[in-house]
N, C-alpha and C positions, 0 to 999 in steps of 0.2 A: 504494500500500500504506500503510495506516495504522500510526501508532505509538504505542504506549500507554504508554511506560515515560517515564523522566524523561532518560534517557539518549536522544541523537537522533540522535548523530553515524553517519556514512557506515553509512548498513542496506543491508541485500539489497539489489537495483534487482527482485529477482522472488521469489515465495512456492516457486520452483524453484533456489532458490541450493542450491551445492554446501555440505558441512561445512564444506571449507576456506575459503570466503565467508562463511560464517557468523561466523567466529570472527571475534573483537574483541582486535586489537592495543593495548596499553594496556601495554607494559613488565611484562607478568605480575602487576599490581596488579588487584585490583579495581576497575570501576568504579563503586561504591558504596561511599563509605567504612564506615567502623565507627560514625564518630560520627553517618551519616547515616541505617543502618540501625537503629541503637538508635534514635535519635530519633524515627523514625517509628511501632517498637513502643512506646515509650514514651507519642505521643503518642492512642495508641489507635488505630492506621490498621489498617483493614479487610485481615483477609488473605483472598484469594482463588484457588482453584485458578484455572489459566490454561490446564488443557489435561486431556482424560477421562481420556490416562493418569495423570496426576497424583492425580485426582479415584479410578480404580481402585486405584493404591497405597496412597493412606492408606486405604482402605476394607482391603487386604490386610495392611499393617502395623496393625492398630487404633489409629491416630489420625483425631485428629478437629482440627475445626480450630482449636478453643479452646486444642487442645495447642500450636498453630504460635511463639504470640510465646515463650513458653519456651525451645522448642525451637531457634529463629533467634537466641534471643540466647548460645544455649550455642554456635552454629555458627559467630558472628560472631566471640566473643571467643576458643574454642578450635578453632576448624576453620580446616581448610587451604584456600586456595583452591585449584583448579584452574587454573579460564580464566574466560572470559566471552565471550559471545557470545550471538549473534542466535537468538531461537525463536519459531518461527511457533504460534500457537493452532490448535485443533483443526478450526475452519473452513478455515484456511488464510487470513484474512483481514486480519489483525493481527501485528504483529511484535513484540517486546520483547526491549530487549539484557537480557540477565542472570548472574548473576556464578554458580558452579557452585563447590559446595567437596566435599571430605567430614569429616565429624566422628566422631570416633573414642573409643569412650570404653568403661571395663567395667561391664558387666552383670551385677548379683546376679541369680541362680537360684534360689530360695526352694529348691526340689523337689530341688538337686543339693548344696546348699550353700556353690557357689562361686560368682567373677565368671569371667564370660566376655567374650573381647573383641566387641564391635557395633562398626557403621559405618552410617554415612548417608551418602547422597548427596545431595545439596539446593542445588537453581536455583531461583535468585529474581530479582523482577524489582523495582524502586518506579515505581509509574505516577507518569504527568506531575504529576500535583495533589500527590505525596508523602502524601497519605492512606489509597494503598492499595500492599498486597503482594501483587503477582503471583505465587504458589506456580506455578513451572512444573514440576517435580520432582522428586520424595521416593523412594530404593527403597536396598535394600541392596543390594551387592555381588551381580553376576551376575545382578539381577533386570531 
């Protein structure tokens, strides 16, 4: 099984790992820091969906991908992480560890006149070379 992220340590041994194989033990930190993840948007590194459902979401949430480093740098500095762990691409042929937060933030309504609370959910990956972001998942709550 191939590995595309920068991260390499102990992956699935099978593109059939359970959840609980999946997950990536790291003391509840990220394994991608803040200053690594900025750095990379900063350095202009290619983001890229890593999986159709991902590629389906932003097309349902209306973004696009131009909107991603904005958005990754709001979820680095103010979002929570979750976990991290292992996700397989849409082939099933490739793995990438990737860190999983959500971002939480309010929402003006032009049409209501108020903020309303949003949430994201957002896994990501940085490929080996550090030039690119693996977007593996964008959805709100429940989706």
């Amino acid at each position: 099984m191939k590995i595309v992220s920068k991260y390499t340590e102990s992956p699935p041994l099978s593109n059939k790992a359970t959840d609980k194989e999946r997950f990536i033990r790291n003391s509840g930190n990220p394994i991608y820091s803040k200053d690594e993840v900025i750095e990379a948007i900063r350095s202009n590194a290619k983001i890229a969906p890593y999986t159709e459902r991902c590629i389906n979401n932003l097309s349902i949430l209306n973004l696009e991908i131009k909107d991603m480093p904005e958005l990754l740098m709001k979820v680095v500095n103010s979002g929570e992480h979750i976990n991290s762990q292992w996700c397989l691409n849409t082939k099933g042929t490739t793995w990438a560890a990737s860190d999983s937060y959500v971002y939480r933030y309010e929402h003006y309504i032009e049409h209501i006149h108020k903020y309303l609370p949003c949430e994201y959910y957002v896994k990501f990956a940085i490929g080996k070379t550090g030039n690119i972001i693996l977007l593996v998942q964008i959805h709100q709550p429940g989706c």
